[in-house]
C-alpha positions as CSV (number, residue, x, y, z in Angstrom):
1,X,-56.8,17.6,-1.0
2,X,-54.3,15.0,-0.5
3,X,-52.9,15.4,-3.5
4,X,-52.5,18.7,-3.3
5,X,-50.2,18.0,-0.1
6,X,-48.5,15.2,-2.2
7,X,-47.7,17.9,-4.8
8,X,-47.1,20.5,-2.2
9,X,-44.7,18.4,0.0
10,X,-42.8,17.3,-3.6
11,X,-42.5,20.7,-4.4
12,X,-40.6,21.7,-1.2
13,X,-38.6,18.9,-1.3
14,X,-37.2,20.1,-5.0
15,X,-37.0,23.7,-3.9
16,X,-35.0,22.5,-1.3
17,X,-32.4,20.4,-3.3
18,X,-32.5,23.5,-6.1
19,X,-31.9,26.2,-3.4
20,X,-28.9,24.0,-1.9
21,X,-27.2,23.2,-5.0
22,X,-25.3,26.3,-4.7
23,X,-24.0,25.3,-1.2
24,X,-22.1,22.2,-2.8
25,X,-19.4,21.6,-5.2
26,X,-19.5,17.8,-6.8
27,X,-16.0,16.6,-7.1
28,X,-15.2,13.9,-9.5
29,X,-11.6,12.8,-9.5
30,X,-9.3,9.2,-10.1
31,X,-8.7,7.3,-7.0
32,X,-6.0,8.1,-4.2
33,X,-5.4,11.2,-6.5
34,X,-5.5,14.2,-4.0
35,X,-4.8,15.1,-0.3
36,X,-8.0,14.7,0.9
37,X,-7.0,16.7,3.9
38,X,-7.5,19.7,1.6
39,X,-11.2,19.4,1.2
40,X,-12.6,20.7,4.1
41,X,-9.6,23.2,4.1
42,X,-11.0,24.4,0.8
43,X,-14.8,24.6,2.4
44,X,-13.1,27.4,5.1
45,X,-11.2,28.6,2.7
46,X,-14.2,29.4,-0.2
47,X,-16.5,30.5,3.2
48,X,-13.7,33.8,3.8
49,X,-12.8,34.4,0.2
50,X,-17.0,34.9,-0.8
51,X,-19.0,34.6,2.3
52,X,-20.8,31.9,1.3
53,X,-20.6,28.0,2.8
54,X,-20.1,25.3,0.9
55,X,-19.6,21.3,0.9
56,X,-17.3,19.1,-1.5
57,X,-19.0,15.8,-2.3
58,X,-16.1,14.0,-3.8
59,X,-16.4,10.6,-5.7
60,X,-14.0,8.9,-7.5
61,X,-13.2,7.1,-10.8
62,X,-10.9,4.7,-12.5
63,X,-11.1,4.7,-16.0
64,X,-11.4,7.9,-18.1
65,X,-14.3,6.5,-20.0
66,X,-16.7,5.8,-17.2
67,X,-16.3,9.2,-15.9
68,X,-16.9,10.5,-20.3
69,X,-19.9,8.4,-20.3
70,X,-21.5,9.6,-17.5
71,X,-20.6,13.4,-18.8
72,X,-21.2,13.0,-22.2
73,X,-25.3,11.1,-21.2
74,X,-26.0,14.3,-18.9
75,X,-26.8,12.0,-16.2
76,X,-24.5,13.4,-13.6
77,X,-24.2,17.5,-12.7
78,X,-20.4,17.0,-11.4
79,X,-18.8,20.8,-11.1
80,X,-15.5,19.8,-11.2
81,X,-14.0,16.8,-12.6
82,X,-10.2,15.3,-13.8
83,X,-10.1,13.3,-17.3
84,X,-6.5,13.2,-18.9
85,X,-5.4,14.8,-21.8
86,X,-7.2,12.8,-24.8
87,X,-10.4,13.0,-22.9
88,X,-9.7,16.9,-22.4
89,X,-9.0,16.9,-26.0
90,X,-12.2,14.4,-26.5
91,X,-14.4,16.7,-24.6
92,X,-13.2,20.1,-26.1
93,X,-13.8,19.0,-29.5
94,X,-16.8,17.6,-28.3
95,X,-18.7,21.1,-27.1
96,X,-18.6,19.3,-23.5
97,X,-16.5,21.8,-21.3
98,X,-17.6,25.3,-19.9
99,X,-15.0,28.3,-20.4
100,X,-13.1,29.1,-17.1
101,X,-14.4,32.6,-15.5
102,X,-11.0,33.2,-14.8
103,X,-12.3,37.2,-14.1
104,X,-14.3,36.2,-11.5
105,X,-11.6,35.3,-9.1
106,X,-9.6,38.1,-7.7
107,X,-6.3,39.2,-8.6
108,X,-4.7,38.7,-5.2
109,X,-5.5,34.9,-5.1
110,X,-5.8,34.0,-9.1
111,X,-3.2,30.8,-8.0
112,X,-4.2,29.4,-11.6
113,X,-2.7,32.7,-13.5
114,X,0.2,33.5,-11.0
115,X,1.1,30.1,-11.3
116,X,1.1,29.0,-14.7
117,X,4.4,26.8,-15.9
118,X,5.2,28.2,-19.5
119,X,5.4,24.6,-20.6
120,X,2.4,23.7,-19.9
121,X,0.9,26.7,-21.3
122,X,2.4,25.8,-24.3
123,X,1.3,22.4,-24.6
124,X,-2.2,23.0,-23.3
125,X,-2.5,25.5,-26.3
126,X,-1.0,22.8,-28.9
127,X,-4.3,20.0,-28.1
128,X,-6.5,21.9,-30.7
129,X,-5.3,24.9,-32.7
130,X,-8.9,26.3,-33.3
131,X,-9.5,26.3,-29.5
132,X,-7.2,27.6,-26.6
133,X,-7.6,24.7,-23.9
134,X,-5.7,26.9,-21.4
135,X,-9.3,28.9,-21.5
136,X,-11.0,25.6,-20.5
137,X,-8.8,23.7,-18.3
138,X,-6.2,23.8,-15.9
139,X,-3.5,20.9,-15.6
140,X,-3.4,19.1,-12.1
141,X,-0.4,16.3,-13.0
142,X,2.2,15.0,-15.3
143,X,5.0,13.2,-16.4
144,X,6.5,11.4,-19.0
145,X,6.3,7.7,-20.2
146,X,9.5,5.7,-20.2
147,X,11.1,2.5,-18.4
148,X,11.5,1.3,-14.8
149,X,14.5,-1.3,-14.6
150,X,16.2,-3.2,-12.3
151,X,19.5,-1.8,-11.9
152,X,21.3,-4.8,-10.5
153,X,19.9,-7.0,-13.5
154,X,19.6,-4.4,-16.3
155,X,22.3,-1.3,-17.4
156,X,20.7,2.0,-18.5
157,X,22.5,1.1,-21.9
158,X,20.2,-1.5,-22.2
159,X,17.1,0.0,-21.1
160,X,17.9,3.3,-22.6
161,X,16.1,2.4,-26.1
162,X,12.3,1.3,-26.6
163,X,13.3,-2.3,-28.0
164,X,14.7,-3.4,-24.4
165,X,10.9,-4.5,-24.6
166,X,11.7,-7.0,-27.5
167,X,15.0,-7.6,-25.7
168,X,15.7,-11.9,-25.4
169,X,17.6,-11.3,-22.0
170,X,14.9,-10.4,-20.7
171,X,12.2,-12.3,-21.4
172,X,9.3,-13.3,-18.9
173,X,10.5,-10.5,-16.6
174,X,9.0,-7.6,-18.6
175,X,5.9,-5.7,-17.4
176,X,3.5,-3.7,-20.2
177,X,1.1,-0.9,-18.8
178,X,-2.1,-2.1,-20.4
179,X,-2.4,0.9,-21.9
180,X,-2.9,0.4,-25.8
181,X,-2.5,5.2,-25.8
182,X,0.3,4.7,-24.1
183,X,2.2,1.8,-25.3
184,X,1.5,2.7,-28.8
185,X,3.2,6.3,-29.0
186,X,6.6,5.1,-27.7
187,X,7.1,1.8,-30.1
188,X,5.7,4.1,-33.4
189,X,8.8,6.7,-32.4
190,X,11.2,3.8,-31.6
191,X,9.5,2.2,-35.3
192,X,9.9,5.7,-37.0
193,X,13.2,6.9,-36.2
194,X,14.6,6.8,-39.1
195,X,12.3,9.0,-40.9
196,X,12.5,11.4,-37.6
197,X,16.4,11.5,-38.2
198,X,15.7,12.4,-41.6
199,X,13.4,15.0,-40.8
200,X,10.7,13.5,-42.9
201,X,8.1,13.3,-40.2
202,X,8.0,15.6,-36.6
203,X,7.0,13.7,-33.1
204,X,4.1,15.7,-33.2
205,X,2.4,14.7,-36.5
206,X,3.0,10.6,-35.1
207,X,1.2,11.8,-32.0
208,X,-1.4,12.4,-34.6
209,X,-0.9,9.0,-37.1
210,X,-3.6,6.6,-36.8
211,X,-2.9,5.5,-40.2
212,X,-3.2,1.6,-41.0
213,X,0.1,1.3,-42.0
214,X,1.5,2.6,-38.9
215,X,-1.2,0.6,-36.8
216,X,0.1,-2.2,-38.6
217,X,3.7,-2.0,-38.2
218,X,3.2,-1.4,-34.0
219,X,0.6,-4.3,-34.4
220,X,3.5,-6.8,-35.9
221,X,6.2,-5.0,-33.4
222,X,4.1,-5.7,-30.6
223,X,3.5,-9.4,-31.5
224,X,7.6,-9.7,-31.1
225,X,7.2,-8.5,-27.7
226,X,4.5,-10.5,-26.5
227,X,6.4,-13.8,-26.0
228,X,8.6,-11.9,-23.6
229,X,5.6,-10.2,-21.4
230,X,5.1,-11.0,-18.2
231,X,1.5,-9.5,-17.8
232,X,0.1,-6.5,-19.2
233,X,-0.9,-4.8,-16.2
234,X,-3.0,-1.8,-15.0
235,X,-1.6,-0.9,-12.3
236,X,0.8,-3.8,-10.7
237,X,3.2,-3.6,-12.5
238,X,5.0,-1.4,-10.6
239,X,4.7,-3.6,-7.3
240,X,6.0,-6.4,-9.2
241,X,9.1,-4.9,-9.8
242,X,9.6,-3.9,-5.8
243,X,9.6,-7.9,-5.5
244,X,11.8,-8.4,-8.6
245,X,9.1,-10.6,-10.5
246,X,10.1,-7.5,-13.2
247,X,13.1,-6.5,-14.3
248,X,11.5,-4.4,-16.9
249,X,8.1,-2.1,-16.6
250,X,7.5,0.3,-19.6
251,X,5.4,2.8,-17.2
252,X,4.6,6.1,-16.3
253,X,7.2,8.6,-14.2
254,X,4.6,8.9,-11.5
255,X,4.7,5.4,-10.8
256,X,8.0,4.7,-11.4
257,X,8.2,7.7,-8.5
258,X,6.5,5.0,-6.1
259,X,8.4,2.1,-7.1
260,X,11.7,3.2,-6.7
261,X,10.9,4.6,-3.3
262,X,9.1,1.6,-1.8
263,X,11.9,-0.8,-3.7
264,X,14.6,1.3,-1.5
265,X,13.1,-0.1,1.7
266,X,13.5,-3.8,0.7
267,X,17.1,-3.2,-0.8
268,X,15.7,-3.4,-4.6
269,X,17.5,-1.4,-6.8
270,X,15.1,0.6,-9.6
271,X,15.4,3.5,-11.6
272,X,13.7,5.0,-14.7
273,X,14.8,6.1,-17.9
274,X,13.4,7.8,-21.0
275,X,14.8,6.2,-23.6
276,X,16.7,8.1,-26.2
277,X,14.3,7.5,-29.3
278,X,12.2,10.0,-27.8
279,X,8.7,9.1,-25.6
280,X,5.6,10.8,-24.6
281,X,4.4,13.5,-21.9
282,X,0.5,13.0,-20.6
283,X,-1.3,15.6,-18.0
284,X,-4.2,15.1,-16.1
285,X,-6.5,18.8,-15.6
286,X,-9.1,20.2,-14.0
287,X,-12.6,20.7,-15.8
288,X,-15.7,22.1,-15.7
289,X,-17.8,20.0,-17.8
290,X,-21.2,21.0,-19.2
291,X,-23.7,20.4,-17.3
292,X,-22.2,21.5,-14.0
293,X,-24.6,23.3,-11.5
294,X,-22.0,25.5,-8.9
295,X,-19.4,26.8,-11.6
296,X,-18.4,29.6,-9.2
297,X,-17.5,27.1,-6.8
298,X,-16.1,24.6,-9.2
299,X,-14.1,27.9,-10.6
300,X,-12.7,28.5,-7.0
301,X,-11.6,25.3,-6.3
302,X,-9.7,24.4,-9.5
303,X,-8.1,28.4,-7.7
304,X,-7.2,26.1,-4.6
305,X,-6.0,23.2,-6.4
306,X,-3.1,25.6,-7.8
307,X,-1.9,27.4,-4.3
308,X,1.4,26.1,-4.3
309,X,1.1,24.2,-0.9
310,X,-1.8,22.7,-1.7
311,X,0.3,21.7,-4.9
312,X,2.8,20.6,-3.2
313,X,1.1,18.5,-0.4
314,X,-1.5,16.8,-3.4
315,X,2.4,16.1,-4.8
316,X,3.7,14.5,-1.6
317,X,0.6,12.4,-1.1
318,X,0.0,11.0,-4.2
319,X,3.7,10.8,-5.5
320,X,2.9,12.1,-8.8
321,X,4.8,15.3,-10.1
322,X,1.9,18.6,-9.8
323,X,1.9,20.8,-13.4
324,X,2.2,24.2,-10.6
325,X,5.1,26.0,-12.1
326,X,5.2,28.6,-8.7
327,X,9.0,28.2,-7.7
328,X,7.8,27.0,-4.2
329,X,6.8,24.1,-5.2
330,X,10.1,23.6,-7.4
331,X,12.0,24.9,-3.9
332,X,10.2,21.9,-2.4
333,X,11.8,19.3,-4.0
334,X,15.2,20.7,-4.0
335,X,17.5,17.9,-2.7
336,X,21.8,19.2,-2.9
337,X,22.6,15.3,-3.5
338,X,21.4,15.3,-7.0
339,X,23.0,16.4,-10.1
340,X,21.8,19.6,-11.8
341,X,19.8,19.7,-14.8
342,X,17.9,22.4,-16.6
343,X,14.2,23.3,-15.8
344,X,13.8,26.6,-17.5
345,X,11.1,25.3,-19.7
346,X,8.9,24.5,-16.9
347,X,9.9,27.5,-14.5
348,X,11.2,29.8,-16.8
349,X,14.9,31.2,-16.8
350,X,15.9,31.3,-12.8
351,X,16.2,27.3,-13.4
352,X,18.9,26.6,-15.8
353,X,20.8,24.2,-13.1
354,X,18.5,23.3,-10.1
355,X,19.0,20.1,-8.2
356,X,16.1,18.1,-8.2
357,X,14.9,14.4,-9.2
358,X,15.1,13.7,-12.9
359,X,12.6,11.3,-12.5
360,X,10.0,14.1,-11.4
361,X,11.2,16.7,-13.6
362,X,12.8,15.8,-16.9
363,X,15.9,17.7,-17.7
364,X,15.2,20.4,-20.6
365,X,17.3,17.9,-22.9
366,X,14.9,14.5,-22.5
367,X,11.6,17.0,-23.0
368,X,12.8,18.2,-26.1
369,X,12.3,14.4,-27.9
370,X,9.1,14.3,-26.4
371,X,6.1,15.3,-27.5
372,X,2.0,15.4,-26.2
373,X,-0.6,12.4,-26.8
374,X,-3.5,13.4,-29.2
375,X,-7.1,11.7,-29.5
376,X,-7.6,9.7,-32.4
377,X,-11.6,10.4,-32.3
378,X,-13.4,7.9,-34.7
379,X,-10.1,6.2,-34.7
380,X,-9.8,5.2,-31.5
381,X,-12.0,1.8,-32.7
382,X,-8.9,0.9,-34.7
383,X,-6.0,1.3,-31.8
384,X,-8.4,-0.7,-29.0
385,X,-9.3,-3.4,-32.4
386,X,-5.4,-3.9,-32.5
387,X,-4.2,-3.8,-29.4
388,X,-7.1,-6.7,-28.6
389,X,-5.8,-8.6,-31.0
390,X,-2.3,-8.2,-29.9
391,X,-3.4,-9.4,-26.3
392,X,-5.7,-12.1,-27.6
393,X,-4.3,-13.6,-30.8
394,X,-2.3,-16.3,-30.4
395,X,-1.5,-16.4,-26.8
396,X,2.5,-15.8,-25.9
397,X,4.8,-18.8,-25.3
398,X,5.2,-17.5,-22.1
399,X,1.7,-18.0,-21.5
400,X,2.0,-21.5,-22.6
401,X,4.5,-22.3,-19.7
402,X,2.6,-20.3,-17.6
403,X,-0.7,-22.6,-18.5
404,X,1.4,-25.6,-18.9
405,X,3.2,-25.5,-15.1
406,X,-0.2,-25.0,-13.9
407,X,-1.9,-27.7,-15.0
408,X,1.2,-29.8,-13.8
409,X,1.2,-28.0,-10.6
410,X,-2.9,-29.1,-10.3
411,X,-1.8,-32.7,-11.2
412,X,0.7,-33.0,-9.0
413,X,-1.5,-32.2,-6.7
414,X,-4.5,-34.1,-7.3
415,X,-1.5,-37.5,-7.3
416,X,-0.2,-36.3,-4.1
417,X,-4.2,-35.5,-2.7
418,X,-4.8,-39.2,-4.0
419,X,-1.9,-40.4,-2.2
420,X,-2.4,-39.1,1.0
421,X,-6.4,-40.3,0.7
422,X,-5.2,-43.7,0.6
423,X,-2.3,-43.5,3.0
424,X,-4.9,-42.1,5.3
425,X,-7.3,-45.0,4.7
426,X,-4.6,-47.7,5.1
427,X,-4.0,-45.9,8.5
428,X,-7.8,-45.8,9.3
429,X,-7.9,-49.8,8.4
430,X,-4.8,-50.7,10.6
């Protein structure tokens, strides 16, 4: 009898979880990456669009692989979560996404269709020919890659090309995003430009080149640099160069967005440039991975993500530039002190001279040398293999000095410790 009670008491318990499942949404997303005002604004929101409550439990990651293992092992039932663009590409390939029910939203609040930027379209469609990612995922963020500089210490000559990295002038003061994706696209363009001159070879098939020569060739490119680095950072780099430890930070728009705002306040100088060899665009999206449990709910809220003011306010708050292509949100960052530049590939033909921050929104002319990230699959064991060694073999002469003045530092203080010891105890004596 009492375990019949056991068994009875477990069994309500499981009903009970199974039968509220469809009451919350499980929100996976990178840190400090959203408004998070918006959340229980989305819970009113979905209760007067269907009638039905509901309850975001949001969690957060930091690394795109943590969040792929814990998809990929079916451990975790997350509804909605926010990889970037090689792990979209990764997961896609992988059978790990669900299609978007875009149908089952209606017409009058379909913010993900009405909203749609025709260059993102495009370069959603480009990730995998075979299979249209626009039908699985729904971008959230992007930007470019390029350089944050100094502009009292550096000219936009100088860090207008991808070998400012290698540059003597500035060595110890450059900053590296430890980001081996990242870092690697960039110096293969700057390495290949020739051959793109020539026609030869197209951005988009080095965004695919994992081949060893080209490994190589960034591998022995990369070792030049090194003596001149800094740190190879993850995410302070772009503080150091508020407090002009930097002069140099080869980084992503969004922070650069942050740095050169927060700089401003302490009367630092920054800016950010994508240099003229060409560079790389990245995204973040919205997904609805595989083993989700509410995929209405996960289907409405990617839906709420892409209302332009929720765009715009996740925009504000987090400082990086939202993938929305509604022209309110482009209206929003209209500022008559700027220069105009062309936007029509993002917002189609009404923006051929808008004024807005070039730093947000590339003009048409620096998007056209730059081309989308792609995953390297099996592959991806040879980029991480080089980039250890480029970090680990034969440490930097900078990080001699670095390791040298410290251990001078600790003996001059251990002398001057010793000293005051024995001053102390001729004192005590007296």
């Amino acid at each position: 009898m009492k375990k019949l009670l056991i068994l009875a008491a477990l069994s309500a318990v499981l009903f009970s979880c199974s039968s509220d499942r469809d009451q919350i949404l499980k929100v996976y997303n990178w840190s400090d990456y959203i408004d998070e005002s918006v959340l229980p604004e989305f819970e009113a929101w979905y209760k007067v669009q269907t009638g039905e409550d509901i309850k975001v439990v949001y969690q957060t990651f930091d690394v795109n692989e943590t969040m792929l293992s814990k998809i990929e092992k079916g451990h975790e039932d997350y509804d909605v979560v926010c990889p970037s663009d090689y792990i979209i590409e990764r997961m896609l390939n992988d059978g790990l996404l669900l299609p978007l029910d875009f149908a089952s939203i209606p017409d009058s609040i379909n913010y993900i269709e009405l909203n749609k930027s025709p260059y993102i379209k495009g370069v959603f469609r480009s990730i995998n020919p075979a299979i249209d990612a626009n039908d699985y995922s729904v971008a959230y963020m992007w930007g470019t890659t390029g350089i944050i500089f100094n502009t009292d210490k550096v000219t936009p000559e100088e860090a207008g090309t991808w070998d400012v990295i290698r540059n003597p002038k500035f060595a110890g003061q450059i900053l590296i995003k430890d980001a081996p994706r990242d870092v690697y696209g960039p110096v293969l363009i700057y390495l290949k430009q020739k051959e793109l001159k020539e026609g030869t070879v197209t951005l988009e098939e080095l965004m695919h080149d994992s081949s060893d020569a080209s490994i190589a060739a960034v591998e022995a490119y990369l070792k030049q640099v090194k003596d001149g680095v800094l740190g190879w950072e993850a995410d302070f780099g772009k503080d150091q160069m508020t407090k002009e430890r930097g002069v140099i930070s080869l980084n992503w728009s969004g922070d650069a967005v942050w740095a050169i705002e927060e700089a401003a306040e302490v009367g630092v100088s920054l800016d950010y440039i994508v240099p003229e060899e060409g560079s790389t665009v990245w995204f973040d999206g919205w997904v609805i991975p595989k083993y989700a449990k509410n995929i209405k709910a996960a289907t409405y809220f990617i839906d709420f993500m892409c209302r332009p003011d929720i765009a715009i306010r996740n925009m504000d708050e987090t400082g990086y530039v939202s993938a929305n292509g509604a022209f309110e949100v482009l209206e929003s960052q209209i500022d008559e002190s700027l220069e105009p530049i062309d936007l029509t590939y993002f917002f189609g033909p009404d923006a051929d001279s808008v004024r807005v921050d070039p730093v947000l929104y590339p003009d048409k002319a620096v998007i056209d040398r730059c081309a989308l990230e792609h995953d390297w699959g099996k592959d991806t064991e040879k980029l991480l293999a080089m980039w250890s060694r480029v970090k680990g073999d034969n440490a930097s002469s900078m990080t001699y000095v670095i390791i040298a003045l410290a251990v001078v530092a600790i003996i001059v203080a251990v002398i001057f410790n010793n000293r005051s010891k024995k001053r102390r105890r001729k004192a005590t004596r007296k």
